[in-house]
Each structure stands twice: as C-alpha cells, then as structure tokens.
N, C-alpha and C positions, 0 to 999 in steps of 0.2 A: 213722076220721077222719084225713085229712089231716093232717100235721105242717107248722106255718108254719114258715120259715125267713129270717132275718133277716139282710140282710148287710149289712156296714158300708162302704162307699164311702170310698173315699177324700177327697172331698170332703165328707161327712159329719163326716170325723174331724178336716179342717183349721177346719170352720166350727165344731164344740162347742171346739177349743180359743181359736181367736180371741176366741168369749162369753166363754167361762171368765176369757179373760186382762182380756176390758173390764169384765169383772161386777166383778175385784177392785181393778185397777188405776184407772177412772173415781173411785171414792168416795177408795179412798189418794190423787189426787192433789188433789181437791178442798180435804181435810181438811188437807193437811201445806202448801197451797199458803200463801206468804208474805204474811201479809196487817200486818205492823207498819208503823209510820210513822206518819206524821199523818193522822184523819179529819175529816173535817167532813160536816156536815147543808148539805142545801140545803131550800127549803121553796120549791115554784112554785106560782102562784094565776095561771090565766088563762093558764098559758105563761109568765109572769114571774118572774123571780126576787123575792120580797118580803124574804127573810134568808137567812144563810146565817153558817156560824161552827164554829169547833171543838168536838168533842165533847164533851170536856176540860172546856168552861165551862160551869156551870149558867145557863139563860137560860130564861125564859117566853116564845113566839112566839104574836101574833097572826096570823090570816092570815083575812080574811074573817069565819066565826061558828064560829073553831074556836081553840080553843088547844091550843097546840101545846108538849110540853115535854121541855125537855134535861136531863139529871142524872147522874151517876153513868156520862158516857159511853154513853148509851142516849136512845135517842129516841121519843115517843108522842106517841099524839095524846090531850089530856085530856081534852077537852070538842070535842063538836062537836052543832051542833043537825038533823045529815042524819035521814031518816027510819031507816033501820035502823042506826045505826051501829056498823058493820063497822069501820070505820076504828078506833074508841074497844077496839072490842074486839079487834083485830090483835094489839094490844100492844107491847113494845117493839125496836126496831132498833137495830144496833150496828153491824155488819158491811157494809164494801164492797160494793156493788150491791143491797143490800137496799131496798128501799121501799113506803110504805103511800099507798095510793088512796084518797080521797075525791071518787066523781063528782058526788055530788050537788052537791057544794061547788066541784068543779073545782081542788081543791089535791092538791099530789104532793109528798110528803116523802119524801127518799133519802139516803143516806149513801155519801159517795165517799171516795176514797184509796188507797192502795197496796193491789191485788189480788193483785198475781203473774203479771196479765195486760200485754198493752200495749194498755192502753185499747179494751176491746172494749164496743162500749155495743150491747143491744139495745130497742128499743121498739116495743109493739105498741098499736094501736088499737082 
C-alpha cells in the first residue's frame, strides 16, 4: 500500500492559528467585557413602550394578560395566559441585551444599560 502523505500549507497554518486565536479570545472578551452602571427594564406591547424602570426597584408590570416581575435586580415574566408559555419558562433576565419574547401576546421585555459596546442594537423579525 501506498503511504499518504500529508503536508502543511502554509495557509493552512495561518488559518488553524487565527481559529485558535478567536476560539479563545471571542468568549474572554465577552465575559470580562464592562457591563456596571445603571440598568433598567423596558417592557413593549404592540411596539409601545407600556413601563419601563430600574432594575434596582422591585415592581409588578402589567402589560396585556401577562405579568411581568422585577426583584432582586432580575426580570420574568410571572404569569402569562399564551399557549405554550415559553416566555414563563425562559426565566429570569439581568444582563444588557438580554430579552424574553412573548408572540403570542406580542410583548418584548429587555434590559438595557451600559454594555461595553457603543450602542449596537440588533433585531430580527
């Protein structure tokens, strides 16, 4: 038999180090990135803003047939009457860019504040 013979390209050996460098570098910088300051909740029904308010405060939010609740700096949704709720079971949010969908309901609850970014907002439909 034949013996394979394997050789290493030099483009080969620029592209395993590049991975290598974003496999460790992407997640360290996500994790160490600065996320203190001030947060707050927003809570939209229909595209509107219905509340909105610092983290900090414990509050009860209606929005439609869901309540929505703030404590301990963390945000959920308590009660909702959607068919499968996902939403209820997401559980809870704390962190900048984070947010829980309700379509059945049509409400979006999200937590903004100092990221580490300069305002990169993305949304999909």
């Amino acid at each position: 038999m034949a013996e394979l013979k394997l050789k290493i390209r030099p483009f080969d050996l620029a592209f395993s180090i590049i991975m290598l460098i974003l496999v460790f570098a992407v997640p360290y910088w996500y994790l160490h990135r600065d996320t203190s300051g001030p947060k707050v909740f927003k809570v939209f029904k229909d595209n509107k803003l219905v509340a909105e308010g610092p983290l900090d405060a414990d509050r009860l939010v209606t929005a439609g047939n869901m309540d929505i609740e703030v404590k301990n700096g963390k945000v959920r949704v308590l009660r909702s009457d959607c068919p499968k709720g996902l939403c209820v079971a997401f559980g809870r949010i704390s962190s900048p860019g984070e947010s829980i969908v309700c379509v059945a309901n049509k409400v979006l609850v999200e937590v903004s504040g100092k990221t580490g970014d300069d305002d990169i907002v993305a949304m999909s439909y």
